[in-house]
PDB file of N, CA, C and O in Angstrom:
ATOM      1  N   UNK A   1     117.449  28.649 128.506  1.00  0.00           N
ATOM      2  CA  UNK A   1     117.153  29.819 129.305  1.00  0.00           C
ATOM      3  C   UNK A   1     117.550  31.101 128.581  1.00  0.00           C
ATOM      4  O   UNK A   1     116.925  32.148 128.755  1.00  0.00           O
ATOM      5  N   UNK A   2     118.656  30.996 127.721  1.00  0.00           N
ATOM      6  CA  UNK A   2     119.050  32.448 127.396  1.00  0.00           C
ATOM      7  C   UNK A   2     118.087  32.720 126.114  1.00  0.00           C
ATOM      8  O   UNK A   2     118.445  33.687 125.441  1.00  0.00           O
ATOM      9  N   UNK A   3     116.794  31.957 125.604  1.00  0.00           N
ATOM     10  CA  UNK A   3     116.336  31.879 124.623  1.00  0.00           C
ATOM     11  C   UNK A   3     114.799  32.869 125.204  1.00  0.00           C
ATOM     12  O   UNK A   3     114.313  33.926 124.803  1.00  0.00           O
ATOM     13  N   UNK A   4     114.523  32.184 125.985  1.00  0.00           N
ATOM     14  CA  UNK A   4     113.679  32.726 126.919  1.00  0.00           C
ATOM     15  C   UNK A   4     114.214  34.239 127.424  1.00  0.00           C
ATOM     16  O   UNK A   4     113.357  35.112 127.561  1.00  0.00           O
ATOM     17  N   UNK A   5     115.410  34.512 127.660  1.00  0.00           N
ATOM     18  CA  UNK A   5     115.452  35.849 128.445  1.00  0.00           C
ATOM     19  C   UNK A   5     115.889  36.857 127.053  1.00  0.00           C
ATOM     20  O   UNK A   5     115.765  38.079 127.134  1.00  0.00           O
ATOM     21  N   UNK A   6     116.323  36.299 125.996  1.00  0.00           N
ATOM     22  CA  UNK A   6     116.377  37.422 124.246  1.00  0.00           C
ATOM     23  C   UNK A   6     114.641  37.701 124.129  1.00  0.00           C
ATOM     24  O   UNK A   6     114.211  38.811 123.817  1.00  0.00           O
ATOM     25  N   UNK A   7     113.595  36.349 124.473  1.00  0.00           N
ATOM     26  CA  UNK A   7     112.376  37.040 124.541  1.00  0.00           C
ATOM     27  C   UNK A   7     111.799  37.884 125.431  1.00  0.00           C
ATOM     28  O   UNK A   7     110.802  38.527 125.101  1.00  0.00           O
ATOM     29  N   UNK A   8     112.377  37.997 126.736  1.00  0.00           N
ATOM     30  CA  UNK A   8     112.194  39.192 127.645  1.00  0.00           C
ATOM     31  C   UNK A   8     112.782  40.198 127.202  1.00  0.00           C
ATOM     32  O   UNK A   8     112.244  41.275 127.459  1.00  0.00           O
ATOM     33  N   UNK A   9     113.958  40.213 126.464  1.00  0.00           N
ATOM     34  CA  UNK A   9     114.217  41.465 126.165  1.00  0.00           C
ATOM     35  C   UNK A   9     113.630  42.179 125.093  1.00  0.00           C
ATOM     36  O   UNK A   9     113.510  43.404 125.125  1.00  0.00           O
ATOM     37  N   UNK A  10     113.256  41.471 124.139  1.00  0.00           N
ATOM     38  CA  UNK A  10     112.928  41.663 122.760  1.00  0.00           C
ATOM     39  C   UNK A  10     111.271  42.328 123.555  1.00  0.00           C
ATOM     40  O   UNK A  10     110.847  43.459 123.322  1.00  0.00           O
ATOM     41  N   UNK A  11     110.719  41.531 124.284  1.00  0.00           N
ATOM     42  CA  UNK A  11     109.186  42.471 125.061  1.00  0.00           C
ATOM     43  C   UNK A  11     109.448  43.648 125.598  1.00  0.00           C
ATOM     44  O   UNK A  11     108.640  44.577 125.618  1.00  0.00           O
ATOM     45  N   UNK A  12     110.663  43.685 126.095  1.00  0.00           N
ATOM     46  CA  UNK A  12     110.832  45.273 127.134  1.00  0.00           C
ATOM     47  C   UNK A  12     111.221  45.985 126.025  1.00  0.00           C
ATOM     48  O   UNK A  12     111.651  47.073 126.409  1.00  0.00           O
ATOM     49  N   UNK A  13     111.265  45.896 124.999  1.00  0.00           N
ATOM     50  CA  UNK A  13     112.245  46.806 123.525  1.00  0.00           C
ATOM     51  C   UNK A  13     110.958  46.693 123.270  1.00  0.00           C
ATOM     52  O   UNK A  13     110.668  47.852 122.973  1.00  0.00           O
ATOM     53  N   UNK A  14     110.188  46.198 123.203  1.00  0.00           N
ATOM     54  CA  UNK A  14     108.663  46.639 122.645  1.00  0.00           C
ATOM     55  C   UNK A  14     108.276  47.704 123.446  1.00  0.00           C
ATOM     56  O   UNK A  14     108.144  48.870 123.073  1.00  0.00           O
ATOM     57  N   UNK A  15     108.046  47.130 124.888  1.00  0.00           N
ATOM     58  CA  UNK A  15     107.021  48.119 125.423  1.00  0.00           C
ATOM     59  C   UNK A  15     108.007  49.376 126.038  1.00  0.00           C
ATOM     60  O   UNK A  15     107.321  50.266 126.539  1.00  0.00           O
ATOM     61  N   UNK A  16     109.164  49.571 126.088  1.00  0.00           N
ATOM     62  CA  UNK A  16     110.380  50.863 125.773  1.00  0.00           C
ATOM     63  C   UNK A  16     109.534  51.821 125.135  1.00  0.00           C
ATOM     64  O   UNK A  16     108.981  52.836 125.559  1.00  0.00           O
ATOM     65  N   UNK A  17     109.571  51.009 123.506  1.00  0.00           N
ATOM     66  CA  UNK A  17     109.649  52.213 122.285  1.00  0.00           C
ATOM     67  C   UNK A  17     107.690  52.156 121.621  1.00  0.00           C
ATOM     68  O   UNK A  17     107.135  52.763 120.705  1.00  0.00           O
ATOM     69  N   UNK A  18     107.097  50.955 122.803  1.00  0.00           N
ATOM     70  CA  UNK A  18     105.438  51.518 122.336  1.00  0.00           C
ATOM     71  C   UNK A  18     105.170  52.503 123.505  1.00  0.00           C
ATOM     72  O   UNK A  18     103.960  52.718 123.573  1.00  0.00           O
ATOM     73  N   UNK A  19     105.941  53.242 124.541  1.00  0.00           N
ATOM     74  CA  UNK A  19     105.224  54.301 125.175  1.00  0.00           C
ATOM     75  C   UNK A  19     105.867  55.868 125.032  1.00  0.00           C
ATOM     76  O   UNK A  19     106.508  56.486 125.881  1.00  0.00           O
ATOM     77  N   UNK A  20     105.591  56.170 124.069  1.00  0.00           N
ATOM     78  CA  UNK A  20     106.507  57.651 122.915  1.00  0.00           C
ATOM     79  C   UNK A  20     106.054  58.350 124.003  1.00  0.00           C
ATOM     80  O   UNK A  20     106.943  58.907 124.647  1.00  0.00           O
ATOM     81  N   UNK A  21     105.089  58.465 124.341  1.00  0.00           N
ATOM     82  CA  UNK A  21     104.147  59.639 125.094  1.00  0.00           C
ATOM     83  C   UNK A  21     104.109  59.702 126.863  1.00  0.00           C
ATOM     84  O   UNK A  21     103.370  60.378 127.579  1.00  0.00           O
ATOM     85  N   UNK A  22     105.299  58.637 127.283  1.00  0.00           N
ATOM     86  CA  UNK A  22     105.886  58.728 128.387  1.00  0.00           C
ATOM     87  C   UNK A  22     106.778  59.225 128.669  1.00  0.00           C
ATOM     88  O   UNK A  22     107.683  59.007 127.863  1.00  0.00           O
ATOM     89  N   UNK A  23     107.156  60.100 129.792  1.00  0.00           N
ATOM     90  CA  UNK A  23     108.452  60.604 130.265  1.00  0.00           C
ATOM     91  C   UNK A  23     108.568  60.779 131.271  1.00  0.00           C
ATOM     92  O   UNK A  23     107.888  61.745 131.619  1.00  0.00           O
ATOM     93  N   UNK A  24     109.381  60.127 132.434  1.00  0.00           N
ATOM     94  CA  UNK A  24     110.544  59.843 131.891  1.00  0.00           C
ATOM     95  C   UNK A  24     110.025  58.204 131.430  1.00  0.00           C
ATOM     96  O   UNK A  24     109.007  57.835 132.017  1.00  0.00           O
ATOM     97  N   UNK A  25     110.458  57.500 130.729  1.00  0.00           N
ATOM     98  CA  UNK A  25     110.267  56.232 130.027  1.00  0.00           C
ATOM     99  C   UNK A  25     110.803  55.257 131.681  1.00  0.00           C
ATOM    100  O   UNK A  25     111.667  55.605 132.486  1.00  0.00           O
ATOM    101  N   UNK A  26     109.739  53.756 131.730  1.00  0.00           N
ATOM    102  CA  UNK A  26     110.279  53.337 133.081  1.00  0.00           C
ATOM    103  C   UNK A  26     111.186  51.808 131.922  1.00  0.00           C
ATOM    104  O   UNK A  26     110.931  51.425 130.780  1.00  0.00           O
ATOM    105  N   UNK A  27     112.275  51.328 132.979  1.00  0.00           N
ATOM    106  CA  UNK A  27     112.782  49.595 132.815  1.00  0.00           C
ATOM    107  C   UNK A  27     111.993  49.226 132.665  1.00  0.00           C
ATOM    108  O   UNK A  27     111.006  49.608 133.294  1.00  0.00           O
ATOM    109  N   UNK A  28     111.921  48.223 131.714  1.00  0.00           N
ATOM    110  CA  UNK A  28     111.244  47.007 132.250  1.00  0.00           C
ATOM    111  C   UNK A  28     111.988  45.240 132.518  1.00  0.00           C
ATOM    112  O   UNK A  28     112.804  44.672 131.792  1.00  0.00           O
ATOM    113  N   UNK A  29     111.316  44.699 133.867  1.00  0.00           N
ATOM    114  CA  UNK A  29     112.059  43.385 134.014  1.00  0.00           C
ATOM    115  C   UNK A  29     111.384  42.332 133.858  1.00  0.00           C
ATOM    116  O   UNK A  29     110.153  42.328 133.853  1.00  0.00           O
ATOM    117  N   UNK A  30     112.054  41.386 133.723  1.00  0.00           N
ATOM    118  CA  UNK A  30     111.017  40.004 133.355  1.00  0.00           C
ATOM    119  C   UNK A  30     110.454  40.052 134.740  1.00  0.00           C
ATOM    120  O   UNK A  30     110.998  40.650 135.669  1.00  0.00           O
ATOM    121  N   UNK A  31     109.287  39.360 134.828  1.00  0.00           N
ATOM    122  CA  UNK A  31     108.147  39.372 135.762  1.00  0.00           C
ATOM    123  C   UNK A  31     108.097  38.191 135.786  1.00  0.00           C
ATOM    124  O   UNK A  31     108.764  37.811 136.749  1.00  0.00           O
ATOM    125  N   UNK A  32     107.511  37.063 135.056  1.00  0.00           N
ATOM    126  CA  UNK A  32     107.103  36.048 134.947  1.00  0.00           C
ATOM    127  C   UNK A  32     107.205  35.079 133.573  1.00  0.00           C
ATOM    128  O   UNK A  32     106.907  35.756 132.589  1.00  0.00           O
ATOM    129  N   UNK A  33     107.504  33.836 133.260  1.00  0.00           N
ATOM    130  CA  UNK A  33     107.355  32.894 132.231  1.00  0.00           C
ATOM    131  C   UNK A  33     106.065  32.156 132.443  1.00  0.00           C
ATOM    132  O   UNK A  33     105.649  32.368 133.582  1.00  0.00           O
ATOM    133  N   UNK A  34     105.385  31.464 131.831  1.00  0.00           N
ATOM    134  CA  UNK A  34     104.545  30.817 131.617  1.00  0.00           C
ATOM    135  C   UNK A  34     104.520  29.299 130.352  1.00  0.00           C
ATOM    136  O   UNK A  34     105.352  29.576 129.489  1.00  0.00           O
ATOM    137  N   UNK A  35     104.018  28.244 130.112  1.00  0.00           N
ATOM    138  CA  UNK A  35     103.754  27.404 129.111  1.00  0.00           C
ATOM    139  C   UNK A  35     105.021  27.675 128.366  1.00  0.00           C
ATOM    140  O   UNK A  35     104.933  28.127 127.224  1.00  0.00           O
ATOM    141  N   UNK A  36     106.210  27.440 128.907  1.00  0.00           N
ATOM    142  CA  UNK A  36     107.141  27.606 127.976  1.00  0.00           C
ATOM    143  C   UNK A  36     107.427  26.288 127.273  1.00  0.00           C
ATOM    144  O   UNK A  36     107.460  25.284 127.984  1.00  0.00           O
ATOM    145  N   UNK A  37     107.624  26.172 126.049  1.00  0.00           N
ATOM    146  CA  UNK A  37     107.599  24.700 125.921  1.00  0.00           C
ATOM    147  C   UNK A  37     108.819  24.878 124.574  1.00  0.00           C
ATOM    148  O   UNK A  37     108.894  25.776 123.735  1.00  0.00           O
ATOM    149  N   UNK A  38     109.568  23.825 124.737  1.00  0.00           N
ATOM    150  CA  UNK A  38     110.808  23.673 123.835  1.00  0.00           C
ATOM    151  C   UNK A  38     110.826  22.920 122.576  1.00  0.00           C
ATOM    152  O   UNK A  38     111.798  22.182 122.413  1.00  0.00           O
ATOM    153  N   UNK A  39     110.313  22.946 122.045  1.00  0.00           N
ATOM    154  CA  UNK A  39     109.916  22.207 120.871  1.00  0.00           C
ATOM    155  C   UNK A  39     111.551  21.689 119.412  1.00  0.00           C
ATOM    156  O   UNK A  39     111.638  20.738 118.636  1.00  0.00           O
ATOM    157  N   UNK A  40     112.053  22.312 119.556  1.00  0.00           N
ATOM    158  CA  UNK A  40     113.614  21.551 118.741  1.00  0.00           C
ATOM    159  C   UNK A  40     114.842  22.159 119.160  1.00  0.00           C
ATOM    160  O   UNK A  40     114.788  23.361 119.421  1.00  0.00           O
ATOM    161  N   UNK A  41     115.766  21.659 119.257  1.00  0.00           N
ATOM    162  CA  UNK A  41     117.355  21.809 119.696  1.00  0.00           C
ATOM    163  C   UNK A  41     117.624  23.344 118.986  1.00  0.00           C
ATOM    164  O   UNK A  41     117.626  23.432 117.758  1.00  0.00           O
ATOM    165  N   UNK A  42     117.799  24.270 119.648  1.00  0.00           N
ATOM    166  CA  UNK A  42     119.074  25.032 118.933  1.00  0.00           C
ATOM    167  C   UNK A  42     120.156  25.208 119.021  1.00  0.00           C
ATOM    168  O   UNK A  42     120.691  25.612 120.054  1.00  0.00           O
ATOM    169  N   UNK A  43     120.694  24.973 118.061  1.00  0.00           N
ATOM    170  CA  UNK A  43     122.401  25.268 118.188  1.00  0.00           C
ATOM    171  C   UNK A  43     123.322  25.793 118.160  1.00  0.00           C
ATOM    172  O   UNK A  43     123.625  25.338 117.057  1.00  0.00           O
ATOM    173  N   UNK A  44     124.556  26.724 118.520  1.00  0.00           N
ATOM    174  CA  UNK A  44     124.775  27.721 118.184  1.00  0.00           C
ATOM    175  C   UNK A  44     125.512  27.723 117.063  1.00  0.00           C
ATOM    176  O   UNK A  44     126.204  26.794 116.646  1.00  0.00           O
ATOM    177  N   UNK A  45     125.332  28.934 116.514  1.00  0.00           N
ATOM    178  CA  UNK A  45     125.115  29.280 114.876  1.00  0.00           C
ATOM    179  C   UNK A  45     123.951  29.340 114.227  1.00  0.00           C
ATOM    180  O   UNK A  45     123.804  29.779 113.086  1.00  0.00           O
ATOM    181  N   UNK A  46     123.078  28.890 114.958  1.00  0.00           N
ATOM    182  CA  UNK A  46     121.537  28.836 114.529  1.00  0.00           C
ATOM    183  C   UNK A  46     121.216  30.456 114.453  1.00  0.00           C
ATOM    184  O   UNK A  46     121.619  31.372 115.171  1.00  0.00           O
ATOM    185  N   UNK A  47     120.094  30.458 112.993  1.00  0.00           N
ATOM    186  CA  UNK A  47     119.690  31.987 113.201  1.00  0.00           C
ATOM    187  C   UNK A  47     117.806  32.065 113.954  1.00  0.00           C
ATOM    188  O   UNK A  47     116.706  31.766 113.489  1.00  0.00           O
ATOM    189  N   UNK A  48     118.144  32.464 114.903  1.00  0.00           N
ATOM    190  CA  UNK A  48     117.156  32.587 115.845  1.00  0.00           C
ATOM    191  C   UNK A  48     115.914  34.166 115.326  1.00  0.00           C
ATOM    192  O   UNK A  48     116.305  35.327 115.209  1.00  0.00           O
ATOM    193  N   UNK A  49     114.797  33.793 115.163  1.00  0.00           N
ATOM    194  CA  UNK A  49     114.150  34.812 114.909  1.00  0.00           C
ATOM    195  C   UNK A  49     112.898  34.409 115.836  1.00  0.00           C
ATOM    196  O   UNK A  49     112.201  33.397 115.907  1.00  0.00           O
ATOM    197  N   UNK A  50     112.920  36.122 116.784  1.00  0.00           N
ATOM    198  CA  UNK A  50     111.863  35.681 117.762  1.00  0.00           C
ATOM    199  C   UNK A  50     110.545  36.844 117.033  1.00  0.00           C
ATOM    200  O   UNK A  50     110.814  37.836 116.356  1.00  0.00           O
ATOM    201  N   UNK A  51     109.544  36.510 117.298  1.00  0.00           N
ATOM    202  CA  UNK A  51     108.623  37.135 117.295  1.00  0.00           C
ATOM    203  C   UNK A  51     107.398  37.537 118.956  1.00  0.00           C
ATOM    204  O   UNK A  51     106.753  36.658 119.527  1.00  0.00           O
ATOM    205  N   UNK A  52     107.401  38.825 119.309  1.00  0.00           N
ATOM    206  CA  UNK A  52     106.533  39.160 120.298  1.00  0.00           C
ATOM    207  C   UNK A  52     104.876  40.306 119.894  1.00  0.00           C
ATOM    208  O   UNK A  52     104.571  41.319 119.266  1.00  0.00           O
ATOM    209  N   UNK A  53     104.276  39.282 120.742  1.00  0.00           N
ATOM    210  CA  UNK A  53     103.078  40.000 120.336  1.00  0.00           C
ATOM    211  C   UNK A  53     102.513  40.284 121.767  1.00  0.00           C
ATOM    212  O   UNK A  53     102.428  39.467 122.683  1.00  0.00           O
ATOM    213  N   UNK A  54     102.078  41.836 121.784  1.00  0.00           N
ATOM    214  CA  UNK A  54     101.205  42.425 123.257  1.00  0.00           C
ATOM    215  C   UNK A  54      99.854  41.174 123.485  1.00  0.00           C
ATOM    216  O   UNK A  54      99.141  40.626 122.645  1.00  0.00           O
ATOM    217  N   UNK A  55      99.877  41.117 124.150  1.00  0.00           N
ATOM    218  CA  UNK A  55      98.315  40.146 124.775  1.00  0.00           C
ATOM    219  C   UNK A  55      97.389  41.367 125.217  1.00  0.00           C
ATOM    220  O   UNK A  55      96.471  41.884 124.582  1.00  0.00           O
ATOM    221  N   UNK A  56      97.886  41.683 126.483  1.00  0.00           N
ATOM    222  CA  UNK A  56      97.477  42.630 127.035  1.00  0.00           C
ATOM    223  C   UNK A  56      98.346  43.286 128.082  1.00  0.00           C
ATOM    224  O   UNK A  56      99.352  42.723 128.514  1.00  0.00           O
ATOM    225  N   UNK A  57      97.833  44.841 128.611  1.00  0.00           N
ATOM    226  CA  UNK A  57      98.651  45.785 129.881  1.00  0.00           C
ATOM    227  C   UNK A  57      97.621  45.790 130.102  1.00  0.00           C
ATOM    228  O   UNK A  57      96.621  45.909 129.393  1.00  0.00           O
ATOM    229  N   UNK A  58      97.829  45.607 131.515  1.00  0.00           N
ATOM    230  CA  UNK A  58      97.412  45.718 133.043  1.00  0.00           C
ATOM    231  C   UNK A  58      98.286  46.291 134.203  1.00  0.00           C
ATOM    232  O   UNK A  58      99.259  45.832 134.801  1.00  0.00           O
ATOM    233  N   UNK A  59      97.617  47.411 134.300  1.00  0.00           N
ATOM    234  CA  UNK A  59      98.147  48.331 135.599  1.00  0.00           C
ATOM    235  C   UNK A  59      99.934  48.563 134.940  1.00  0.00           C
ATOM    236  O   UNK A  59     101.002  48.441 135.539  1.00  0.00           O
ATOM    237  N   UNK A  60      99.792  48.747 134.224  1.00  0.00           N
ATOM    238  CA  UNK A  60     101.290  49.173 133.741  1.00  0.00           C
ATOM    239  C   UNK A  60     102.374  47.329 133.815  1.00  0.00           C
ATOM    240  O   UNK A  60     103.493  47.288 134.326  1.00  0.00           O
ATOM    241  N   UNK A  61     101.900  46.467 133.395  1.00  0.00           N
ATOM    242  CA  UNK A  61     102.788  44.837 133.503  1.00  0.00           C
ATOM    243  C   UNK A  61     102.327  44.569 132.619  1.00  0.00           C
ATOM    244  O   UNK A  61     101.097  44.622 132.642  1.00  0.00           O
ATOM    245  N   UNK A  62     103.130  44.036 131.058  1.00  0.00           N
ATOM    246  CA  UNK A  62     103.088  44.169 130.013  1.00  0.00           C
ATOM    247  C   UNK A  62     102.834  42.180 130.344  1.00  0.00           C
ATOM    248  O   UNK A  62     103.007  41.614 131.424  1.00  0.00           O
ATOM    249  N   UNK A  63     102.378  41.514 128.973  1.00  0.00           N
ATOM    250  CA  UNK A  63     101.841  40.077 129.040  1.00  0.00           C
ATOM    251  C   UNK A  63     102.110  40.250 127.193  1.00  0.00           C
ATOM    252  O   UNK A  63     101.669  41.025 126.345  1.00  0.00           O
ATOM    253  N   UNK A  64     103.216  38.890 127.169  1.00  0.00           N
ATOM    254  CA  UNK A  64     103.703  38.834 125.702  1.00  0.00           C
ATOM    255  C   UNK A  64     103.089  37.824 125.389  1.00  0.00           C
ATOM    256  O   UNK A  64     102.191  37.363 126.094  1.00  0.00           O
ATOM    257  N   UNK A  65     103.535  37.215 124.080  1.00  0.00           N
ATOM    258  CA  UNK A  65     103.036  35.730 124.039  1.00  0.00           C
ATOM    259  C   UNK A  65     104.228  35.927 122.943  1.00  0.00           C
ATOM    260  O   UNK A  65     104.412  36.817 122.112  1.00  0.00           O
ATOM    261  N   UNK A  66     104.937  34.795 123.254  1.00  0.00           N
ATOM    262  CA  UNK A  66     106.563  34.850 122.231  1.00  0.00           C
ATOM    263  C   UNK A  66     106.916  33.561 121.575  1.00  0.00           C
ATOM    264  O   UNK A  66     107.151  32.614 122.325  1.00  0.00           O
ATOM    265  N   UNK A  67     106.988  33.384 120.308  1.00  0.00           N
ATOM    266  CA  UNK A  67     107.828  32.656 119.787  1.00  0.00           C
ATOM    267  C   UNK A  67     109.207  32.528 119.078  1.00  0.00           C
ATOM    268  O   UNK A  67     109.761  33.506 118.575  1.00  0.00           O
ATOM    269  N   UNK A  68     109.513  31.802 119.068  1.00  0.00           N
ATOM    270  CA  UNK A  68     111.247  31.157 118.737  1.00  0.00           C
ATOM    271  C   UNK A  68     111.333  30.590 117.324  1.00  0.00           C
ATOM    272  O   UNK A  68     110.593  29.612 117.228  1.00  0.00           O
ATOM    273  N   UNK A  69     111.948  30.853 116.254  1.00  0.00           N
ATOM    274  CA  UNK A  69     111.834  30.378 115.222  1.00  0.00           C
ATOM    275  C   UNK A  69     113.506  30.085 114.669  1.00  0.00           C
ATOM    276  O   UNK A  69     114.386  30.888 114.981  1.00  0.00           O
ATOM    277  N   UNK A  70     113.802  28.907 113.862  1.00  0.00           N
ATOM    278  CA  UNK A  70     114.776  28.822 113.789  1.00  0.00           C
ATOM    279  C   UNK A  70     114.250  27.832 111.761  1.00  0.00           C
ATOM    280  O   UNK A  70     113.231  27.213 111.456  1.00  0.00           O
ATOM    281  N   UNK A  71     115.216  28.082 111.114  1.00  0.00           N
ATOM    282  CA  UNK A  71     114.481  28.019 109.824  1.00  0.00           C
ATOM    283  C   UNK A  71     112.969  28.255 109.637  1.00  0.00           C
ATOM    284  O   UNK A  71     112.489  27.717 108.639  1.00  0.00           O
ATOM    285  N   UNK A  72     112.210  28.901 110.352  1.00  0.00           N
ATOM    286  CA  UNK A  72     111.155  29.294 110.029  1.00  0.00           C
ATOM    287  C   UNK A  72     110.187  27.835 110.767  1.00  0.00           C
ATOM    288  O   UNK A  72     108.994  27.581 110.600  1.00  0.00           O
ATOM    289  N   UNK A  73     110.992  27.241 111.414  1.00  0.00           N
ATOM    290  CA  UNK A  73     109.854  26.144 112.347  1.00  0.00           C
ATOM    291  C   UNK A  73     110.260  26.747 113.912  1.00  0.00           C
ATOM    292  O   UNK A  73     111.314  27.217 114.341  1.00  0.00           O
ATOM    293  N   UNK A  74     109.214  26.560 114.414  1.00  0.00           N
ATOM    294  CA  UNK A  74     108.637  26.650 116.210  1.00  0.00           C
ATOM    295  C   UNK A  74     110.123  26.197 116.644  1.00  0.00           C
ATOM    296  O   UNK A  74     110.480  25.255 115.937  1.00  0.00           O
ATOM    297  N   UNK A  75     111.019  26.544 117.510  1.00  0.00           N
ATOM    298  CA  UNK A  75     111.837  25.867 118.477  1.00  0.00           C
ATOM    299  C   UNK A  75     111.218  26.069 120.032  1.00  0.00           C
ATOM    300  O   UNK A  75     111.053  25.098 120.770  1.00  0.00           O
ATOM    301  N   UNK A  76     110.920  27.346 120.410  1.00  0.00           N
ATOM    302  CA  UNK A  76     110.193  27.944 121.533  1.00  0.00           C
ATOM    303  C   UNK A  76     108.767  28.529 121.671  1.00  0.00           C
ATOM    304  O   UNK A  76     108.239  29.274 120.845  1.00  0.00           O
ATOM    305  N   UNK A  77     108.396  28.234 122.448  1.00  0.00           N
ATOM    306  CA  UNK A  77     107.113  29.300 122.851  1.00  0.00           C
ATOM    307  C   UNK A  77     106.660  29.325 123.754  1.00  0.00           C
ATOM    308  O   UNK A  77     106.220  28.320 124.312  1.00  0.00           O
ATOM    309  N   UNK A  78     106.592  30.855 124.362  1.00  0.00           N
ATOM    310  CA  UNK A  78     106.489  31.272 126.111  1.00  0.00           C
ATOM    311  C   UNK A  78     105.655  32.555 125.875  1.00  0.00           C
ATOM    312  O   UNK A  78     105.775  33.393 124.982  1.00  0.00           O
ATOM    313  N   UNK A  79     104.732  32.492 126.957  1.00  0.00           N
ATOM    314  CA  UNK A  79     103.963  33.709 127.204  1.00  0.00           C
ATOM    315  C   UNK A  79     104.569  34.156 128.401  1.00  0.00           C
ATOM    316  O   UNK A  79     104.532  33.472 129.423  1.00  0.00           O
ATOM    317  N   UNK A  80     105.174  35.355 128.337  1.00  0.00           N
ATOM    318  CA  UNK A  80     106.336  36.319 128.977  1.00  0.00           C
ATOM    319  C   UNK A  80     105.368  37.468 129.803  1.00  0.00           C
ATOM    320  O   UNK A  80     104.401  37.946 129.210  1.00  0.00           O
ATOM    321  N   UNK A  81     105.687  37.885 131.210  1.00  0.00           N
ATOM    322  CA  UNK A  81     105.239  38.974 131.352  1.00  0.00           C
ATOM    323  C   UNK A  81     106.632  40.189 132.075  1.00  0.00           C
ATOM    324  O   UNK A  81     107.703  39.883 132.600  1.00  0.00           O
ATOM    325  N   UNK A  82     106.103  41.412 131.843  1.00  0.00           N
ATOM    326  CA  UNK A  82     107.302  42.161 132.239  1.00  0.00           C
ATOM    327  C   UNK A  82     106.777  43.459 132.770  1.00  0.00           C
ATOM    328  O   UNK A  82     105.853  44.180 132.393  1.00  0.00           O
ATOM    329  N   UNK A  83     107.722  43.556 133.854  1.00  0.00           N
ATOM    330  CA  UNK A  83     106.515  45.154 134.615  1.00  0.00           C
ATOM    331  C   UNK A  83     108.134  46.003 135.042  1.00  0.00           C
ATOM    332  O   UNK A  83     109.310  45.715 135.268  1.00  0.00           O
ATOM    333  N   UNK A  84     107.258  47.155 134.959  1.00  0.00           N
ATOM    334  CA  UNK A  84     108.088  47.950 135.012  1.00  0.00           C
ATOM    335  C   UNK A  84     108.594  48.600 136.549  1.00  0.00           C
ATOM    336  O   UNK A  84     107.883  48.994 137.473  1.00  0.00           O
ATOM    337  N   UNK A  85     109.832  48.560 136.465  1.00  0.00           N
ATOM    338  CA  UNK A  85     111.073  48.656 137.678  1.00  0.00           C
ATOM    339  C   UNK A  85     111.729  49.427 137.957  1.00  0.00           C
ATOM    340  O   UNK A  85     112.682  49.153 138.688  1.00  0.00           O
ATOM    341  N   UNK A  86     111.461  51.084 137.384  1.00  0.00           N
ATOM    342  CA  UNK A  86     112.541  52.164 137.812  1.00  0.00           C
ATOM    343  C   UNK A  86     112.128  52.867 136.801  1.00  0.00           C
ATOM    344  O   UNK A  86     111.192  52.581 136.055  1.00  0.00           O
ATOM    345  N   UNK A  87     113.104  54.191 136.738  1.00  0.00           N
ATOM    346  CA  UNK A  87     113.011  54.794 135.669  1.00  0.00           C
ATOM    347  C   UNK A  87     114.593  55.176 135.608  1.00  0.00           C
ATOM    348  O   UNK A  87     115.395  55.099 136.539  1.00  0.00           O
ATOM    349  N   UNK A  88     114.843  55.621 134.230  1.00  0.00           N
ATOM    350  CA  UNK A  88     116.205  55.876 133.354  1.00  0.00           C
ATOM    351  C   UNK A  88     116.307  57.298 134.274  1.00  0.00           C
ATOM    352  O   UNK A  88     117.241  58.080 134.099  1.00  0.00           O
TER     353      UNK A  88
END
């Protein structure tokens, strides 16, 4: 689970610093997981490198598609969505 929620955060640090031309800038919270699927053990000490890519925004609710990499093989992969919840 906490692998899954570094990829919610790592999406809201995307879509944070992809809206320059907003102000005031809104939160964003996890919304939803999807096809999350666990594919090898990590352990701690493991160096975890996630990668997030936009799918698409709709009505302002961002849709990731995220993977988990740990020596450079798949451990995770979840398509993440996250909408925005307030403002700073």
């Amino acid at each position: 689970m906490l692998i899954i929620e570094a990829m919610a955060q790592a999406g809201g640090v995307l879509s944070h610093v992809t809206m320059i031309d907003v102000e005031p800038k809104p939160l964003f919270f996890l919304a939803g997981v999807e096809r999350a699927r666990f594919r090898q053990t990590v352990l701690p000490g493991d160096q975890l490198r996630i990668q997030v890519d936009v799918v698409r925004v709709r009505r302002g609710i961002w849709f990731y598609a995220c993977e988990a990499f740990v020596n450079d093989k798949l451990a995770v992969a979840a398509d993440i969505t996250c909408a925005p919840g307030g403002e700073r």
